[in-house]
Backbone as a printed PyTorch tensor [residue, N CA C, xyz], in Angstrom:
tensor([[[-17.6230, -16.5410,  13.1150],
         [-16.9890, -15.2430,  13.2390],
         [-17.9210, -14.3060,  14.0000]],

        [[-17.1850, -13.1190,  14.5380],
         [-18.2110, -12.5770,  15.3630],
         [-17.5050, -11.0180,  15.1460]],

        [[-18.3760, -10.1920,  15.6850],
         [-18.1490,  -8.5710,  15.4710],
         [-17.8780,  -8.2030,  16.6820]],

        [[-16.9730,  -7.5230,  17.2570],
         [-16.7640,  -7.0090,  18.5720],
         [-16.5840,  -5.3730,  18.3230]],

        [[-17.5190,  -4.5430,  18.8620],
         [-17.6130,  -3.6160,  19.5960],
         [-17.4620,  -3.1100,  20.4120]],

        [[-17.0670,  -1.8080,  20.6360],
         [-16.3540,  -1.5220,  22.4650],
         [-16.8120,  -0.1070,  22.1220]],

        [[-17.1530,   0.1780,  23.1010],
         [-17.5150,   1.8340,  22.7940],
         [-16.5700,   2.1710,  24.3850]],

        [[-15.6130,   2.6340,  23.7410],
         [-14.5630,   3.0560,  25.5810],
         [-14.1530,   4.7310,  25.4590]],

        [[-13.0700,   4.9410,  26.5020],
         [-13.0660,   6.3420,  26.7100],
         [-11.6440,   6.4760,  25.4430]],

        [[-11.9570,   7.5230,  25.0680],
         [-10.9030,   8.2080,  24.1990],
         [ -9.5720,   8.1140,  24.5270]],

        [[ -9.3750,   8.1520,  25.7210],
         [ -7.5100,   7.6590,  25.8300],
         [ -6.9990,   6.1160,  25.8650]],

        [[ -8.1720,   5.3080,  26.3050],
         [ -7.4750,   3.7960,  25.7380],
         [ -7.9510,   3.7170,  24.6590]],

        [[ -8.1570,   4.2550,  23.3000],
         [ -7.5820,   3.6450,  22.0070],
         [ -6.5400,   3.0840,  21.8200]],

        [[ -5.3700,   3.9530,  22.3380],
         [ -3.7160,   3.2730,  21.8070],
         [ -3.4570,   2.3070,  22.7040]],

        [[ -3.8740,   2.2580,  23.6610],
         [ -3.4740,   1.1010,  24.5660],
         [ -3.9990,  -0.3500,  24.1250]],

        [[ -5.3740,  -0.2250,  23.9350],
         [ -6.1450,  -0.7040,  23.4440],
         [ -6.0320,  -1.5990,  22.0590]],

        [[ -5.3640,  -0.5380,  20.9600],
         [ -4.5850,  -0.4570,  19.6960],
         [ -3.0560,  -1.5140,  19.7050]],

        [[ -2.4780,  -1.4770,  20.6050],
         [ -1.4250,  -2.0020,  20.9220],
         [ -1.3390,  -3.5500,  21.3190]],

        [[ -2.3830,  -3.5190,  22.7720],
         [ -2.4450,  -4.5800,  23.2450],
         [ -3.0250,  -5.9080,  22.0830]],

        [[ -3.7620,  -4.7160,  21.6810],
         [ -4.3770,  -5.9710,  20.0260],
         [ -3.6150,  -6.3820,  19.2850]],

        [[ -3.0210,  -5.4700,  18.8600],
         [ -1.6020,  -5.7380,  18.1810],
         [ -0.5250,  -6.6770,  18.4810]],

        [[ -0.3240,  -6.7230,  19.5260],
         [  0.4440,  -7.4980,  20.5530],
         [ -0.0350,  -8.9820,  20.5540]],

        [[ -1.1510,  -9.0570,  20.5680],
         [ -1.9010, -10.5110,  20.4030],
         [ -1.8830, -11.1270,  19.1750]],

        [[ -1.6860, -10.2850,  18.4360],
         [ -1.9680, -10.8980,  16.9290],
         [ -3.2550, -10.2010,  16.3520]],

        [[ -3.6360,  -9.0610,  16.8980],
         [ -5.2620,  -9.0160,  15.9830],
         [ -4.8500,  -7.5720,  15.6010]],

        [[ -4.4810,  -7.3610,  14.4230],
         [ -4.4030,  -5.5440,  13.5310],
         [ -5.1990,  -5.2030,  12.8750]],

        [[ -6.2980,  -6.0440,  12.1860],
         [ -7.2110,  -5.2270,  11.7420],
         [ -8.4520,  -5.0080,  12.3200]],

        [[ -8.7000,  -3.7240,  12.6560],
         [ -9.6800,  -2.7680,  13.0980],
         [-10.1170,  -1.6580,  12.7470]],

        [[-11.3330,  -1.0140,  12.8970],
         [-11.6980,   0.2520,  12.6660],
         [-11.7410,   1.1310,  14.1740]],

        [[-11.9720,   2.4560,  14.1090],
         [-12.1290,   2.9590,  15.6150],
         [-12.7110,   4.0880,  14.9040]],

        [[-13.6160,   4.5380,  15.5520],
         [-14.7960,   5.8890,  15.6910],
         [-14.6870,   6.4190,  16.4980]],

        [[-14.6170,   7.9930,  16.2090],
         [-14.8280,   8.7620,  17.5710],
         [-16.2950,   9.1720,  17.3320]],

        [[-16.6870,   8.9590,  18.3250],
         [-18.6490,   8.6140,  18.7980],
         [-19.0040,   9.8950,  19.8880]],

        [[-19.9070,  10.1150,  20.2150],
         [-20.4190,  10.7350,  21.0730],
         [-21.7840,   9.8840,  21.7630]],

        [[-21.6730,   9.5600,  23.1310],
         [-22.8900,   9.1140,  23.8390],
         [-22.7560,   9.1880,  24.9360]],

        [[-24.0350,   8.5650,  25.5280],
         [-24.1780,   8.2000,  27.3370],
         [-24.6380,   7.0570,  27.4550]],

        [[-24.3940,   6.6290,  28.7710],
         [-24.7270,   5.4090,  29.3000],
         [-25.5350,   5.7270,  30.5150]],

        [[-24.9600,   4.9860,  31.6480],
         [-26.0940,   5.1530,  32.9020],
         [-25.9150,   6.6570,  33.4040]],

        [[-24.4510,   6.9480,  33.2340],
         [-24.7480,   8.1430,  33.9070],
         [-24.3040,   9.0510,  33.2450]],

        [[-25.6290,   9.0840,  32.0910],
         [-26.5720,  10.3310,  31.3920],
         [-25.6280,  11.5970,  31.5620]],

        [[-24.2390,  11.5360,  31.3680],
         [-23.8460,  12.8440,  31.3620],
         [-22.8000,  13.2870,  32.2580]],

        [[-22.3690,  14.6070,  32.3690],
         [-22.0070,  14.9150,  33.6390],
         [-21.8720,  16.2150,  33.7810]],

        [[-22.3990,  16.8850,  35.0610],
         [-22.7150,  17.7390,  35.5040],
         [-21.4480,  18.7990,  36.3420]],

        [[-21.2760,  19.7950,  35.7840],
         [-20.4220,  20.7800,  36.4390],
         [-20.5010,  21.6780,  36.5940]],

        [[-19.9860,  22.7460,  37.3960],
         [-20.0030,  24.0400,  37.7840],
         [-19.1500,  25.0810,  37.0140]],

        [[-19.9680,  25.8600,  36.6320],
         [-18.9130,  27.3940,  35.7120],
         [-18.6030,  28.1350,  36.6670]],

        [[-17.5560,  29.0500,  36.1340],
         [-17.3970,  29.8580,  36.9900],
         [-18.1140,  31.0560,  37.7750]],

        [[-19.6450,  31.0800,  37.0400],
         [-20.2390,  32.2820,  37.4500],
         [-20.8800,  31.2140,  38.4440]],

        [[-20.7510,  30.0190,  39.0160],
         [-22.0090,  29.7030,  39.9840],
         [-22.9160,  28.5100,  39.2710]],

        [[-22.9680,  28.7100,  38.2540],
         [-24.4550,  27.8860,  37.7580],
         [-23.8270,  26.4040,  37.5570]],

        [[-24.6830,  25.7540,  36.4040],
         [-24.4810,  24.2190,  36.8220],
         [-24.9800,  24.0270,  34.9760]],

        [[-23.5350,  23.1060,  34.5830],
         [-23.2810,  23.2130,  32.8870],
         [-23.9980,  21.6590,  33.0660]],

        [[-24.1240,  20.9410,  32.3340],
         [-24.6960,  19.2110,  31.9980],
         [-24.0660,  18.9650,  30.7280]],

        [[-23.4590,  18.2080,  30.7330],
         [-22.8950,  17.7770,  28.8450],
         [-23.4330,  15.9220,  29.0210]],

        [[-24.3020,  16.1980,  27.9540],
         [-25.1070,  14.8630,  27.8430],
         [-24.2850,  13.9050,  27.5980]],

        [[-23.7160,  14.2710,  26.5360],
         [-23.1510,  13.0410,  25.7870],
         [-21.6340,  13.4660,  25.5380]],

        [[-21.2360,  12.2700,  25.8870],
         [-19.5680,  12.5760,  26.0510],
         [-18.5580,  11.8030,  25.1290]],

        [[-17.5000,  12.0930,  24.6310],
         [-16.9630,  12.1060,  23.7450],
         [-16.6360,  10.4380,  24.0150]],

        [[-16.9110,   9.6780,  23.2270],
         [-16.5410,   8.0240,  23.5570],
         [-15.6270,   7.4410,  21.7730]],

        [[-14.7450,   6.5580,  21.6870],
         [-14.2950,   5.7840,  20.8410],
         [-15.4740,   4.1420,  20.1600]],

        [[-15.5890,   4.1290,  19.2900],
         [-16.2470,   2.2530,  18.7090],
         [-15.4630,   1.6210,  18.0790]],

        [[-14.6790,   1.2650,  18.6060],
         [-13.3020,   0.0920,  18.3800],
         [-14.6040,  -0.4460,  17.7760]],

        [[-13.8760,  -1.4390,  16.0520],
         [-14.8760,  -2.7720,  15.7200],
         [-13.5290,  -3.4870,  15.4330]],

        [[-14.0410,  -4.7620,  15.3640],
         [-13.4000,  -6.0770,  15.0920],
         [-13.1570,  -6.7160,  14.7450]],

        [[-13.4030,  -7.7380,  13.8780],
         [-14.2600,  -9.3430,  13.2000],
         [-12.9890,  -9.9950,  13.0810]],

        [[-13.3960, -11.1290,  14.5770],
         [-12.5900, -12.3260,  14.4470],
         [-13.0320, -13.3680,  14.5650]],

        [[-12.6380, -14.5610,  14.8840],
         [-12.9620, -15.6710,  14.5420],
         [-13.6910, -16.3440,  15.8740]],

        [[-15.1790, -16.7710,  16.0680],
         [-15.2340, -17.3900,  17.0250],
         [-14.3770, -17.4770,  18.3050]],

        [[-13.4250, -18.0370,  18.1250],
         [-12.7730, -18.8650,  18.7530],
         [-12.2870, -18.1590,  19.7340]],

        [[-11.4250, -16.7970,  19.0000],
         [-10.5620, -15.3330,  19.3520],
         [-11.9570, -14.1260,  19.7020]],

        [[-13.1430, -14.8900,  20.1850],
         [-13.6640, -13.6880,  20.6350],
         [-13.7210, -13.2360,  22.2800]],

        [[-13.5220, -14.5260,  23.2520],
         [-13.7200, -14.4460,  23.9570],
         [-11.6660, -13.6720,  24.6640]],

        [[-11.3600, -14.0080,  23.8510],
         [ -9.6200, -13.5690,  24.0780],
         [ -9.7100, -11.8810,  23.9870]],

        [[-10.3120, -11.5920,  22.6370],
         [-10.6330,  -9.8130,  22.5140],
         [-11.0420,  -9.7980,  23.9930]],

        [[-11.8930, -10.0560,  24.0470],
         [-13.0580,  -9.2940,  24.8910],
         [-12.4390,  -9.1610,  26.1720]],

        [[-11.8980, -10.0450,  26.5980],
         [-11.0290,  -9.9970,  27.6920],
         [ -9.4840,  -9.0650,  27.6050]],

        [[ -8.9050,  -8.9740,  26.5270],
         [ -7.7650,  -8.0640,  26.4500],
         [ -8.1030,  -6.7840,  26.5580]],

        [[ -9.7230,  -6.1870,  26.0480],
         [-10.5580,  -4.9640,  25.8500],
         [-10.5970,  -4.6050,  27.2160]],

        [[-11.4510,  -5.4060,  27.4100],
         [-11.5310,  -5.1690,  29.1060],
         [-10.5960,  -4.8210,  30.0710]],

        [[ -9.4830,  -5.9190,  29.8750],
         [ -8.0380,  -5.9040,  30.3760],
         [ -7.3100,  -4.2220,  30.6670]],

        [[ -7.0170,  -3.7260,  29.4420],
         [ -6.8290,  -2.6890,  28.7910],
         [ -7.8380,  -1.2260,  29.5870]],

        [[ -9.1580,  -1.3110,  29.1540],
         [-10.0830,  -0.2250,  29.0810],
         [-10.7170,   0.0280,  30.6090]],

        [[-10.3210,  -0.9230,  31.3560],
         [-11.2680,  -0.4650,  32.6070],
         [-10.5860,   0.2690,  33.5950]],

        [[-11.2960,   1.2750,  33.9310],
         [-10.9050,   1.9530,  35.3040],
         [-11.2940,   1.8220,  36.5190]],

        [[-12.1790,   1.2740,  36.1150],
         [-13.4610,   0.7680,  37.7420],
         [-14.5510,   2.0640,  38.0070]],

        [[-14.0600,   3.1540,  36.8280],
         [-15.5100,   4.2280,  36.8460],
         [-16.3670,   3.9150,  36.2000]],

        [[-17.1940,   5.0050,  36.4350],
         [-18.6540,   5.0780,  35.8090],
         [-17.6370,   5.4760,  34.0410]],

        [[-18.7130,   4.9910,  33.2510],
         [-17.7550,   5.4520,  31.9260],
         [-17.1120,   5.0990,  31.2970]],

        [[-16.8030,   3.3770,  32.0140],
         [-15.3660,   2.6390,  30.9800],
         [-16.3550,   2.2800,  29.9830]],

        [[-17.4750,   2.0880,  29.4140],
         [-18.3800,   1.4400,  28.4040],
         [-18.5130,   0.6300,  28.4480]],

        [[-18.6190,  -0.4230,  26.9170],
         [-19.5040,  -1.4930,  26.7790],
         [-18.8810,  -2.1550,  25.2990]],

        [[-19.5120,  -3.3180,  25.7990],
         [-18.7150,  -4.0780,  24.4790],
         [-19.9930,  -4.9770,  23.8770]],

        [[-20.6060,  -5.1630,  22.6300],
         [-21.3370,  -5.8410,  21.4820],
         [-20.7250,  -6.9370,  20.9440]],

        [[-21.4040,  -7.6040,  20.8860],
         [-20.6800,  -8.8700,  19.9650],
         [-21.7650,  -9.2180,  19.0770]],

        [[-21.7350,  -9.8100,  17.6900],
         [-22.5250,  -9.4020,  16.8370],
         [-21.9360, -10.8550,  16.0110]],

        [[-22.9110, -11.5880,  15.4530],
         [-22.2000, -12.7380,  14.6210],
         [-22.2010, -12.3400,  13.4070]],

        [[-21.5060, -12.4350,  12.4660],
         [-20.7490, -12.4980,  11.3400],
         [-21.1780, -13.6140,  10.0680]],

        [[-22.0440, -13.5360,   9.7710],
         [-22.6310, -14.1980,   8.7080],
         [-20.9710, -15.1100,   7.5880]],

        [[-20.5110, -13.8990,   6.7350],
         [-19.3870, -13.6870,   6.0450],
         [-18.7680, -12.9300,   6.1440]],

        [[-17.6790, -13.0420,   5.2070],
         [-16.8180, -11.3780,   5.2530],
         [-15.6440, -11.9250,   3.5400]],

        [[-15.6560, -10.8630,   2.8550],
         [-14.9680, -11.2920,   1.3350],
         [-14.0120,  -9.9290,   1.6490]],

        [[-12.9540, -10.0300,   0.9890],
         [-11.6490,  -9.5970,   0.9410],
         [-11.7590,  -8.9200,  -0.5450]],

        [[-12.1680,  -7.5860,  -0.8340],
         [-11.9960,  -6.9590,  -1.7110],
         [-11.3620,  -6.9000,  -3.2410]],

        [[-10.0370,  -7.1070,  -2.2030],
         [ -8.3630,  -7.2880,  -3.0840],
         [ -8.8490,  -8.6730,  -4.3550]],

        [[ -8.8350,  -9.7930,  -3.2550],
         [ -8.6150, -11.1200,  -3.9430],
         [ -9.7530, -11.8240,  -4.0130]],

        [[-11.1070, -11.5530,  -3.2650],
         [-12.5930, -12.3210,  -3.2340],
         [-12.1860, -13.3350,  -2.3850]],

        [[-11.2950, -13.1970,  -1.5450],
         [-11.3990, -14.4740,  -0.2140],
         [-12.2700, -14.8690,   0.9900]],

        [[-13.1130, -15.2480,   0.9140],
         [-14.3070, -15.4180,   1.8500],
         [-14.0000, -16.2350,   3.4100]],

        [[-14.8200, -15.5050,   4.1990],
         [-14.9870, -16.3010,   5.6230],
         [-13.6110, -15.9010,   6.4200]],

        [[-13.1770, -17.0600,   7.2020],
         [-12.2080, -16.3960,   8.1590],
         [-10.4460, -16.5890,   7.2730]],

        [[-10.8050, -17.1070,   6.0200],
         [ -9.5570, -16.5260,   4.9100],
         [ -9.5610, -14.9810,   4.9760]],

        [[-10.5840, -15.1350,   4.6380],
         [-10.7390, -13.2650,   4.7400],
         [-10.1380, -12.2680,   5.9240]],

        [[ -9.9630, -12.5320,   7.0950],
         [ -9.7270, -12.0190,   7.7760],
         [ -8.3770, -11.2960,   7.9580]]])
């Protein structure tokens, strides 16, 4: 099992949300995050002239946990979904998954899922 992470822009959540859905994968968490990547920000002009910088910009952390098998399928529907070809579409983590137990009933591993 593995953990998938996506840190993307705030308007493909639902797309994002959907297309997963669509595949078969509904359970997820999503965060609204604040960060930067390469380009540290972005820089604009007010109206008096001067020059504003906002470091860190409002980003989503879609998480995941699926099965091996279905990670390389996420990652590609994420992608599919989230890219614009700008600076800014983010980044995706993958993280292995030791276990995972099911609260409800104590069902372990990819029962659990």
């Amino acid at each position: 099992m593995n953990k998938v992470e996506a840190i993307v822009r705030p308007e493909k959540l639902e797309p994002i949300k959907e297309a997963l859905a669509e595949a078969g994968f509904n359970g997820l968490n999503a965060i609204h995050v604040t960060g930067r990547g390469v380009q540290r920000g972005v820089v604009s002009t007010s109206r008096g002239g001067g020059t504003i910088t906002v470091d860190m910009l409002p980003k989503v952390k879609i998480e995941i946990v699926v099965s091996a098998k279905d990670t390389e399928k996420v990652i590609d529907l994420i992608i599919k979904v989230a890219r614009t070809g700008n600076i800014g579409d983010g980044k995706i983590f993958i993280t292995p998954v030791a276990d995972v137990v099911r609260v409800r009933t104590g069902e372990r591993g990819e029962a659990a899922l």
